[in-house]
C-alpha positions, 0 to 999 in steps of 0.5 A: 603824800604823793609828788607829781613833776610839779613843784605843787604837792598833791595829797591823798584825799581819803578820809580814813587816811587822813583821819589817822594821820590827824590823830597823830599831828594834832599830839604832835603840835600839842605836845612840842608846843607848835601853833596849830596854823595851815603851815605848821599842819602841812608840815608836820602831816608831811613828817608823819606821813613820813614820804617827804624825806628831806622835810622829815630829818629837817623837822626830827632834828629841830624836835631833837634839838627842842628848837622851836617852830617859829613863824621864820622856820616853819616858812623856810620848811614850808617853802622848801619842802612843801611848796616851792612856789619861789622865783626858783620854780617860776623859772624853771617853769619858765625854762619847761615852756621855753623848751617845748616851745623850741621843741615845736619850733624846730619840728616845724621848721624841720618840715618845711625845709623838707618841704622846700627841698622836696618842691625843689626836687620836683620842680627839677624832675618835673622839667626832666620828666618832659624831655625823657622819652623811654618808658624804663627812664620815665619809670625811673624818675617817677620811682624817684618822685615817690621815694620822695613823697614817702620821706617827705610825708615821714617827717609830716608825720615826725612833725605831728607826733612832736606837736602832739607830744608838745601840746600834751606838755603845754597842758600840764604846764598849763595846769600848773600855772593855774596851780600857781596862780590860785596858790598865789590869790588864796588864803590857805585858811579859808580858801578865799581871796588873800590880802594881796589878792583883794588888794589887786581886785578891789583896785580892778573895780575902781579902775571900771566904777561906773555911777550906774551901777553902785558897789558896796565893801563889807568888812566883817569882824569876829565878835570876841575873837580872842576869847574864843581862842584864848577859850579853846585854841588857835584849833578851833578859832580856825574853825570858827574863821573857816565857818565864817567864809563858808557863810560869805561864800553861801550868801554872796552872789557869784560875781561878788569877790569873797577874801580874808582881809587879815586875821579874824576880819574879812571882806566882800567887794560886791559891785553891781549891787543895789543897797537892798541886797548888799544889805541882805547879803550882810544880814544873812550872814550876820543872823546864820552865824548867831543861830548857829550852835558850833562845837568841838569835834572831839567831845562835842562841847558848844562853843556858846553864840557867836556874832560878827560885826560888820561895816558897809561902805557903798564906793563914791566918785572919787574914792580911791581903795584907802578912802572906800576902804576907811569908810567901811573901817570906820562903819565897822568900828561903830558897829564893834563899839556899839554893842556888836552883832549888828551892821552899820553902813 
């Protein structure tokens, strides 16, 4: 692994590569026992790639010791060695733009004190430039003028080199904050929304309901999720979560908002949509998935037919996110209890 300035890590995205160091990691959680989550992965990718030394002596002291990779450790690992993304690296962040800013503050009021200084000047030499009469004192006050204009038009020029340099740092701190905030909206697993970020956006569409337009909530539900991981393990039942919201982000519509609610259940805000397309959009996903043929990568076995069930709700006047979010809940419910594989709004 490669480590920019940023506190964000950036990866070596060849698949050769990569294909190594997965041969290695997938043993590696096997045989310490460790749950084979996102940040499990990440971490032990990073100690096989051996470039994260701080996290490698960490992890190979735990694995010494036979410590286990608990939910606590493997976060404080993460957050520490991996992505920082805490209130220490905000404010540094924080500390960065604050300086740039100050750096091209000062390089412009550098400027325009030289250039009130300068207008002064000339002011001055402008009313001695009337009373002078000889040719050789008109030569020099002019020379005067000159040199003045030459140190003026340098520190112009210091200014836009400052500026310049100033706006490249803005972009990559810019670059960042973007890093950061899609970091902080997305689910590791799935590349969709996260819990909180759902939260935050279904409450954004309540805020701007209008009953012109209706807005559907789908929850989705994996059909016997835990046999598929109690079958195959945690591996492939990511697998199986991760082709799920590829589905959802194929069928739903490019102002719809796609997350993962928690688990193995998931979530479509869909405003501005009629009953019809809602109801499309559900059903695309819901008979792909039951077509589809899934396997194990590494000796191709098929993990048999799986379903989703799934609830729809459409928002009602009144609703707040608890009353539109139970009347999808409850509609998912029916559909688990009554046989699966199937939609009820």
């Amino acid at each position: 692994m490669d480590y920019c300035s940023s506190f964000i890590p950036t990866y070596d995205f060849s698949t050769d590569a990569n294909q190594k160091v997965l041969q290695q990691v997938l043993p590696l959680l096997e045989r310490h026992q460790i749950a084979a989550n996102p940040i499990n992965y990440a971490i032990c990718y990073d100690y096989i790639v051996g470039s994260n030394t701080g996290l490698r002596k960490v992890v190979s002291d735990l694995l010494k010791e036979n410590k286990p990779l608990d939910r606590s450790t493997s976060l404080e690992i993460y957050s520490t060695h991996i992505c920082s993304a805490t209130l220490a690296s905000f404010e540094k962040l924080n500390a960065s733009l604050r300086q740039v800013l100050d750096q091209a503050s000062n390089a412009i009021s550098d400027t325009c004190s030289k250039a009130e200084e300068t207008n002064d000047s000339f002011q001055k030499k402008s009313q001695i430039l009337q009373s002078l009469s000889t040719r050789s004192d008109i030569n020099s006050l002019l020379q005067e003028i000159i040199t003045e204009t030459h140190a003026l038009a340098a520190t112009s020029q210091t200014m836009q080199s400052r500026l310049l340099d100033a706006n490249r740092e803005l972009s990559q701190l810019r670059t960042e904050l973007d890093q950061m905030r899609q970091i902080a909206v997305t689910d590791s697993l799935t590349g969709l929304l996260n819990r909180r970020a759902f939260d935050q956006t279904l409450n954004e569409v309540l805020a701007h309901f209008s009953e012109a337009e209706s807005t559907f909530l789908a929850l989705l539900d994996i059909d016997r999720f835990k046999r598929i991981n109690d079958t195959y393990g945690h591996t492939i039942g990511d697998s199986v979560i991760r082709f799920v919201a590829s589905l959802m982000r194929q069928y739903a519509q490019s102002h719809h908002h796609t997350a993962r609610y928690g688990g193995e259940e998931l979530a479509i805000i869909m405003p501005g949509t009629s009953r019809d397309d809602a109801l499309a959009i559900c059903e695309n996903i819901r008979a792909t998935l039951e077509k589809s043929r899934l396997k194990r990568k590494n000796d191709q076995q098929p993990l048999g037919v799986i379903t989703v069930s799934i609830g729809l709700a459409e928002l009602q006047a009144g609703d707040d996110s608890e009353s539109f979010i139970d009347r999808a809940d409850k509609a998912l419910y029916t559909a688990k209890t009554s046989g699966r594989n199937k939609i009820v709004i």
